[in-house]
KELOGU-590682 format. One line per 8 residues: number of its first residue (from 1); their letters; for each residue y, z, x of N, C-alpha, C. Coordinates in steps of 0.1 Angstrom, whole numbers, padded with zeros to 4 digits, m for minus. Layout:
KELOGU-590682
NUM> A> Y/Z/X/Y/Z/X/Y/Z/X | ...
This chain:
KELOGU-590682
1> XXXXXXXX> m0012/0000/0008/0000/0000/0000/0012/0000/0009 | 0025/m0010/0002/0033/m0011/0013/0047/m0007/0008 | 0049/0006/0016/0063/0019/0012/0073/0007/0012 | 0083/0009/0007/0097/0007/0010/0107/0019/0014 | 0111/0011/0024/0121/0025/0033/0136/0020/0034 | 0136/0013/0022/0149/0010/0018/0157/0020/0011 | 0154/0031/0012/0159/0040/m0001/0168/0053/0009 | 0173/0065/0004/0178/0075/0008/0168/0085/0006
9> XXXXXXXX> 0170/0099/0011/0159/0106/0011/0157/0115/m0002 | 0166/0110/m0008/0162/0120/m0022/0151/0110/m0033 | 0152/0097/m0029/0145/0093/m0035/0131/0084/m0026 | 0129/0088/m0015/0118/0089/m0007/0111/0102/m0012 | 0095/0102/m0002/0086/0113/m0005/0092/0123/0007 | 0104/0126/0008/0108/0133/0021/0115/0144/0020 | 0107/0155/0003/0112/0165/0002/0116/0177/0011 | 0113/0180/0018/0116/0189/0030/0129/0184/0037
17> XXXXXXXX> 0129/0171/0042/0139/0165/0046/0154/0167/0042 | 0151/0161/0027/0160/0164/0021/0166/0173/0021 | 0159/0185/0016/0161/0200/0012/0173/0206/0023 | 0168/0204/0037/0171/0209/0047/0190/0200/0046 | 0187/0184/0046/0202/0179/0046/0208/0190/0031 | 0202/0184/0023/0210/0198/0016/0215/0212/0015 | 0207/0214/0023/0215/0227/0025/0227/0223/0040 | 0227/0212/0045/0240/0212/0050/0249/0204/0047
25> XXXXXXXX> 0245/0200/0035/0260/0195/0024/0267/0206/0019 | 0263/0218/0017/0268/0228/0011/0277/0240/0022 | 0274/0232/0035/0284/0241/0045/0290/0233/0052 | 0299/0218/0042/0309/0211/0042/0320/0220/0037 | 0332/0220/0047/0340/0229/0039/0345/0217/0027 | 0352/0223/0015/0355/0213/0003/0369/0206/0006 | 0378/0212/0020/0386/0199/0022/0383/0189/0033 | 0371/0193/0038/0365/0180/0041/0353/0173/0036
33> XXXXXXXX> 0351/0174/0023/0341/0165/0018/0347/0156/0009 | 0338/0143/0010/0344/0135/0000/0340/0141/m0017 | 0350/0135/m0024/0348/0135/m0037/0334/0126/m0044 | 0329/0135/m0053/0316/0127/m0056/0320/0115/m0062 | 0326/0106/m0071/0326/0091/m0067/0324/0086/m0058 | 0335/0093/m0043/0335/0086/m0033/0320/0089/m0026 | 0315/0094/m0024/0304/0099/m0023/0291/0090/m0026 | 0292/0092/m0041/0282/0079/m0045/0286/0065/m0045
41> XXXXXXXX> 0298/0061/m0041/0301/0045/m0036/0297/0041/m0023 | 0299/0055/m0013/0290/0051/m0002/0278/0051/m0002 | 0268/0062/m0011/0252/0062/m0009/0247/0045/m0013 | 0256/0042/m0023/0253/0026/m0032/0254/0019/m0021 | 0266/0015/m0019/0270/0010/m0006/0258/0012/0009 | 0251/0021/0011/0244/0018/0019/0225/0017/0016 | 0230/0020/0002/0216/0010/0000/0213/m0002/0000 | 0222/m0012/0004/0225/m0025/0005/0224/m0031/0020
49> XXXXXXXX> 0223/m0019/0026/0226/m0025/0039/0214/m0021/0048 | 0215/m0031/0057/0198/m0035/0066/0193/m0031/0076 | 0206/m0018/0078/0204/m0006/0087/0199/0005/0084 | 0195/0011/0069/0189/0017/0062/0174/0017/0063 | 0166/0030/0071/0153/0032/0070/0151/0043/0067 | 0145/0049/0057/0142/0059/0052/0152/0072/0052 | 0163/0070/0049/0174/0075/0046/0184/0080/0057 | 0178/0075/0068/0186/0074/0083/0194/0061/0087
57> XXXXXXXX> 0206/0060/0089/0214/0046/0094/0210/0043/0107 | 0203/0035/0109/0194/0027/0123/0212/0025/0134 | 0222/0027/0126/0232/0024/0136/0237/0035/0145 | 0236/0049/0138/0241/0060/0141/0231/0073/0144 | 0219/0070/0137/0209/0079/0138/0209/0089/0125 | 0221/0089/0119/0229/0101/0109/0216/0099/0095 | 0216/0108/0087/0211/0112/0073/0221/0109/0066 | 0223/0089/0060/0236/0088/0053/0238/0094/0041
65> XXXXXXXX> 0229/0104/0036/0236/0114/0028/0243/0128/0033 | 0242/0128/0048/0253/0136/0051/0263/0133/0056 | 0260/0120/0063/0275/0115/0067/0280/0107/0056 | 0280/0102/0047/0283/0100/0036/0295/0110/0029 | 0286/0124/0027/0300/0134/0026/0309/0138/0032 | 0312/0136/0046/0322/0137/0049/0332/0129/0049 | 0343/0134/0041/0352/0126/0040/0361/0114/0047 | 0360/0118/0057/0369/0113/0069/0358/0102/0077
73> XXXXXXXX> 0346/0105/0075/0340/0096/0082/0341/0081/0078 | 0331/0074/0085/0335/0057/0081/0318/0053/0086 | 0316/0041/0078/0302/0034/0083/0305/0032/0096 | 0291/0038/0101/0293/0031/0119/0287/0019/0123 | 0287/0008/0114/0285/m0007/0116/0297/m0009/0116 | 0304/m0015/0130/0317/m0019/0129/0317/m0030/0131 | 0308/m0037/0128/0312/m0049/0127/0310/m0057/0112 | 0303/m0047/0104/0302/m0052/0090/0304/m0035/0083
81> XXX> 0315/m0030/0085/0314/m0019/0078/0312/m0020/0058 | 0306/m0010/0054/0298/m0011/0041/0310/m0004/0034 | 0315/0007/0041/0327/0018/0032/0338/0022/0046
């Protein structure tokens, strides 16, 4: 059977994974996290893109659901940035 690892880790089998990024979305201070629109325009936004393996950006190494929340941050494909 053949996985797709196109996805983020909440919706992979990578509950532990997850769990753990989650608990360090929650010791984002709140003026530096993005707003949940903005938040979810980037998770969408990097579900689209061809550097996405199992909820890690092949460009930066990052858990794009954590760097995703920080506000300030930016896709690190600079040469096709996604957000």
């Amino acid at each position: 059977m053949k996985t797709c690892k196109k996805c983020l880790l909440r919706e992979a089998a990578e509950e532990d994974t997850f769990s753990a990024v989650r608990e360090k979305l929650d010791t984002i201070p709140t003026a530096d996290k993005a707003d949940e629109t903005l938040y979810q325009s980037r998770l969408t936004a990097c579900k689209t893109c061809d550097h996405l393996l199992s909820g890690v950006c092949m460009k930066c190494g990052c858990y794009v659901e954590f760097r995703a929340a920080w506000r300030r941050m930016k896709c690190p494909n600079v040469r096709e940035r996604k957000w």
